[in-house]
C-alpha positions as CSV (number, residue, x, y, z in Angstrom):
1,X,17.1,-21.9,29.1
2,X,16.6,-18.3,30.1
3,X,13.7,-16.1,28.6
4,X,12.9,-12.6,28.1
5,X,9.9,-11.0,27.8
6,X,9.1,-7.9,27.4
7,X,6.1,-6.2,27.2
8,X,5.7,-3.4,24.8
9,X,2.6,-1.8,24.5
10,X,2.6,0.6,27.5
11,X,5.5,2.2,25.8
12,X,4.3,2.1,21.9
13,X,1.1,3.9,23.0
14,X,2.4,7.2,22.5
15,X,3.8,6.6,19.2
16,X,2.3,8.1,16.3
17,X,1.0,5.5,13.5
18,X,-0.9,5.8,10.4
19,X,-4.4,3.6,10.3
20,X,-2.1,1.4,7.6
21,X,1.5,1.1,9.4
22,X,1.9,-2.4,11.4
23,X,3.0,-1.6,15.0
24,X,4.8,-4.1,17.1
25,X,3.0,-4.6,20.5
26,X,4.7,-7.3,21.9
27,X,8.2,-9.4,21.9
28,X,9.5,-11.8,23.3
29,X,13.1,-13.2,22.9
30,X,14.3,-16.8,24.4
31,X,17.6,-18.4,23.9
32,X,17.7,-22.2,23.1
33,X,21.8,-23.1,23.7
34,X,23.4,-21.1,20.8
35,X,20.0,-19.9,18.5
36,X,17.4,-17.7,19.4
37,X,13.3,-17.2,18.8
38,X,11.7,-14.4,18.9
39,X,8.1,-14.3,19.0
40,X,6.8,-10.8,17.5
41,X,2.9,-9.4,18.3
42,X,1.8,-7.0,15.6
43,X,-1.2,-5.2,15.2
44,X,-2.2,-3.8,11.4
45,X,-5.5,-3.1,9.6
46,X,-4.9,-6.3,7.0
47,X,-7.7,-5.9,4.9
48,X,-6.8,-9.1,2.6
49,X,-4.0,-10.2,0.0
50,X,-4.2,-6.5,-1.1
51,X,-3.0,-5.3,2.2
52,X,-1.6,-6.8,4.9
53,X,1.1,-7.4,7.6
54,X,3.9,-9.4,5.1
55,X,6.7,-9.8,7.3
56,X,9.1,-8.1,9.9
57,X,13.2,-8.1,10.4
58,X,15.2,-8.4,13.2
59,X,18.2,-5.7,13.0
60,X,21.4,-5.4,15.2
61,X,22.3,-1.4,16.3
62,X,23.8,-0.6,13.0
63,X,21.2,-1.6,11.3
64,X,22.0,-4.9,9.1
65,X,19.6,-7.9,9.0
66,X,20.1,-10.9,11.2
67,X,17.1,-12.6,10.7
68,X,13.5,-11.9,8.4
69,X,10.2,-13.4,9.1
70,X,8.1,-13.7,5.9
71,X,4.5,-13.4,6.9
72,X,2.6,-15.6,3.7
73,X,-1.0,-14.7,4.3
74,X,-3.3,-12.1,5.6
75,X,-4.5,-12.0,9.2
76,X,-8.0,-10.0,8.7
77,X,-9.8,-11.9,11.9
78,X,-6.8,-12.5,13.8
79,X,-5.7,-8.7,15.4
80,X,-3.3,-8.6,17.0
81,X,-1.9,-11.8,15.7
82,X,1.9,-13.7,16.9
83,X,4.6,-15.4,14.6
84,X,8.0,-16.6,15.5
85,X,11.2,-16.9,13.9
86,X,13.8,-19.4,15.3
87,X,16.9,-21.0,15.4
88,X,17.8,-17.4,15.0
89,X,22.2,-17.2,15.4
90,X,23.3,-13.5,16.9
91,X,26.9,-12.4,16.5
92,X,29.0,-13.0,19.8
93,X,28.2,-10.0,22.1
94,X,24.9,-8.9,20.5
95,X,23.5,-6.9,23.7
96,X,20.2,-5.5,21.9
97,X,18.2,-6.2,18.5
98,X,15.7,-4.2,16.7
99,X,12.5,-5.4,15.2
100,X,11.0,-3.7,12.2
101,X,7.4,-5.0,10.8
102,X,7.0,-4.4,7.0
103,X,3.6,-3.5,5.2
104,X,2.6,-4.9,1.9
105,X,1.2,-1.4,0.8
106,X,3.4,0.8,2.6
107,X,6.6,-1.1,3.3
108,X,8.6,-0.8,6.4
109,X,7.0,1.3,9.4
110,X,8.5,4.0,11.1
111,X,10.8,3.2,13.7
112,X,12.5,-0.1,14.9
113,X,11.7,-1.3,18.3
114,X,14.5,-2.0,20.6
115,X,14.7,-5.3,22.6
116,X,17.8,-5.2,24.9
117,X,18.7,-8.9,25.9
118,X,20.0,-10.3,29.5
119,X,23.0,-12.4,29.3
């Protein structure tokens, strides 16, 4: 079992965000024989069911959906907050993935955030 982590705050910190977008602070990627989890931090102002953090995808480089993690409440008193997805199954060859968090008020943030994985 090998595991990645990587630790993504130091280089989000620069990135421009509105007070509303979720931003990914933190993933972390392990492979369990041939599935993955993926553990994604996010940060967002959730201010209850009317606004909130509802989910985030994991991309491959061109862009299509490998996996989607449906986020089913609001996390008002738990900032930053961590959810997994598992028993995630990559194409043959995936090198990198990209994770996108998705706002209930304002959909998808900006930019994806790149994970590159170790064989």
């Amino acid at each position: 079992m090998k595991q990645i982590t990587f630790i993504l705050a130091a280089c989000l910190m620069g990135t421009a965000v509105s007070a509303s977008e979720p931003r990914v602070l933190d993933i972390k990627v392990e492979k369990f024989g041939m599935s993955w989890r993926v553990d994604v931090t996010i940060e967002h102002t959730d201010t209850g069911w009317e606004h909130y953090a509802d989910g985030w995808e994991v991309l491959d480089s061109d862009g299509k959906r490998l996996g989607y993690r449906l986020l089913h409440h609001p996390h008002v008193n738990e900032q930053p907050f961590t959810r997994s997805l598992t028993n995630l199954a990559l194409p043959d060859g995936t090198r990198e993935i990209f994770v996108k968090p998705h706002c209930s008020v304002d959909g998808w943030a900006g930019e994806a955030v790149r994970v590159e994985l170790q064989p």
